[in-house]
N, C-alpha and C positions, 0 to 999 in steps of 0.2 A: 751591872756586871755583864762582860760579854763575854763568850767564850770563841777560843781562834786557835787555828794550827800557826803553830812558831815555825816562821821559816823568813823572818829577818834578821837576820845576824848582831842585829843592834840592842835586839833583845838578852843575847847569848849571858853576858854579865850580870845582867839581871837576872833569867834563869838559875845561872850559880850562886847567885848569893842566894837566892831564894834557898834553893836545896840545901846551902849549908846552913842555915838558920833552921831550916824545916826538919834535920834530921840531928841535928844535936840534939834532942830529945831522946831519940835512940843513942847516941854515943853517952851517954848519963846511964844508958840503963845497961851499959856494956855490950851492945850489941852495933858492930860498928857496918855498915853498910857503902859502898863507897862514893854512895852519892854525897858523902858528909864531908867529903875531902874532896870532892873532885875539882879539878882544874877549868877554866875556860875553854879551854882547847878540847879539852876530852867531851864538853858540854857542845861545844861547835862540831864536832865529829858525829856526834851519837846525833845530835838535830839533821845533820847533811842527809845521814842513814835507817833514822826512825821519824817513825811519826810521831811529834811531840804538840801536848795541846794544853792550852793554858784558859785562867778564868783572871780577866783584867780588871782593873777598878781604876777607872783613870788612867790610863796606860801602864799602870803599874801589875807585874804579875803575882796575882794571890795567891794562886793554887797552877796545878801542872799533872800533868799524867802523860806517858809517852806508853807506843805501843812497837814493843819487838815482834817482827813479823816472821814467821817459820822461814820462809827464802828467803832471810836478811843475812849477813854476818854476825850476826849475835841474837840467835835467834830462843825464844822459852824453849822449856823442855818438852812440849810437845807441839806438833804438827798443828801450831795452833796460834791465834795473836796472843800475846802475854804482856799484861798490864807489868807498868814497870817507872818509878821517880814519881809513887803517888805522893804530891806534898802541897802541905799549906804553908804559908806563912804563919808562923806563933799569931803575929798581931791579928788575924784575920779565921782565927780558930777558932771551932764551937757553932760554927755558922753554917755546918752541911756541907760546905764550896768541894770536899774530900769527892762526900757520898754523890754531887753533882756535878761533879768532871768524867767520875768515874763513869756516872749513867750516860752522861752526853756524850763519852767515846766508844759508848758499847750500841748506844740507838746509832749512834752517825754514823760509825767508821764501821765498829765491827759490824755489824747486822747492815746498815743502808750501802755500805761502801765496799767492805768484806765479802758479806752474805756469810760473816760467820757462823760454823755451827755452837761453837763453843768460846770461852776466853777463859787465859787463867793467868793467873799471879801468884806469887812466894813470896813468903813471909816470914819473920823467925817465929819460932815454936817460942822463945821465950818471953818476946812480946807480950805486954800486960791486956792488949783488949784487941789488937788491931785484926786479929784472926774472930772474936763476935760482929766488930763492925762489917768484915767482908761478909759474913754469912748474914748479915742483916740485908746483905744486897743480895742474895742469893747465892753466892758461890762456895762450894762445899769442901771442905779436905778430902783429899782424894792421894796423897802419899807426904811423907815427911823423910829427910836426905840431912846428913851431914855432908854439906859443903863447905863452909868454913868451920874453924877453930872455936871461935867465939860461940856460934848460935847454930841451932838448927833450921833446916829450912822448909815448912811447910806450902806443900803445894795446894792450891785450892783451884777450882775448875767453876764456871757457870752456864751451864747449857743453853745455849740459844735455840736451838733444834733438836729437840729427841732424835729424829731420822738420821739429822745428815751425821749427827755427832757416830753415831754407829758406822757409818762407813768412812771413816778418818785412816786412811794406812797408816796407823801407827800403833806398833805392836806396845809398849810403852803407855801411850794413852788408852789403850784399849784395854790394858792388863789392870787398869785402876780406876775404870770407871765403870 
C-alpha cells in the first residue's frame, strides 16, 4: 500500500465514489455528513484547495484524509490544520488504513511540512465509536457545537507542541484548551 497526495485529477472520481461508499455508514445512523453526497466537482474543487491524501492498493484508492488549512477558504475552527474526509472503503475496513492515514498526515504534512503545533478534527457527538478511535490516536474533546440539525459536532484537538500550541492567536482555541 502506498500512501500519496491526490493532485491528479484522474483520481477525482474515484476519490467520490470512495467517500460515498465510506460514509453511508454514517447516513444509516442518521448522521448525514456531506461528504456522502458530494459531487465530482465539489471533490475537484476542494482537491485544487486542500491538501488531500490517500492510501493506494493497486492504483486503487482505499482510504483518504484531506487537510483544511487556517489560510485556506474553508478553513477548521481554529487557527490550526484540521483533519477532514477521514475515510475507508467498506471493503478494505478493520485494517488500521483510517488510524494510518491519519498518522502519516500528522508525521508528514503537519509536523515535517506544517511545523504544526497542534491538529484538530469534528466529529458527531452521536457517532457510536468514532470519537474512542480519535482519542486512541491521542486527540482530546476540547468543545462540542451544534452546527447542523441532524447531529452535533464534537471538536477534538491533538497537540503536537506544548510550547507553540500556547502561543496560537487564537482566542477560540485558547479558550478551550
Amino acid at each position: 500500500m502506498d500512501f500519496s497526495r491526490v493532485t491528479d485529477f484522474k483520481d477525482i472520481q474515484q476519490l467520490t465514489n470512495l467517500l460515498h461508499r465510506a460514509y453511508q455508514a454514517d447516513e444509516k445512523l442518521q448522521i448525514h455528513f456531506k461528504a456522502a453526497n458530494i459531487t465530482d466537482e465539489q471533490v475537484r474543487q476542494h482537491v485544487q484547495t486542500t491538501p488531500t491524501f490517500a492510501i493506494k492498493s493497486n492504483d486503487r484508492i482505499v482510504a483518504t484524509a484531506s487537510v483544511r488549512l487556517p489560510w485556506s477558504t474553508n478553513p477548521g475552527p481554529f487557527d490550526l490544520p484540521h483533519l477532514g474526509w477521514i475515510a475507508t472503503d467498506p471493503e478494505f475496513q478493520h485494517q488500521g488504513l483510517a488510524k494510518k492515514i491519519i498518522q502519516f498526515v500528522i508525521d508528514d504534512f503537519a509536523i515535517q511540512q506544517l511545523s504544526a503545533p497542534a491538529i484538530s478534527l469534528g466529529t458527531a457527538v452521536e457517532h457510536p465509536w468514532l470519537q474512542a478511535a480519535y482519542r486512541s490516536l491521542g486527540f482530546k474533546q476540547v468543545d462540542t457545537v451544534r452546527m447542523f440539525s441532524d447531529h452535533q459536532t464534537v471538536f477534538m484537538i491533538k497537540v503536537l507542541n506544548d510550547q507553540a500550541i500556547k502561543t496560537v492567536n487564537d482566542t477560540y482555541l485558547q479558550s478551550v484548551i
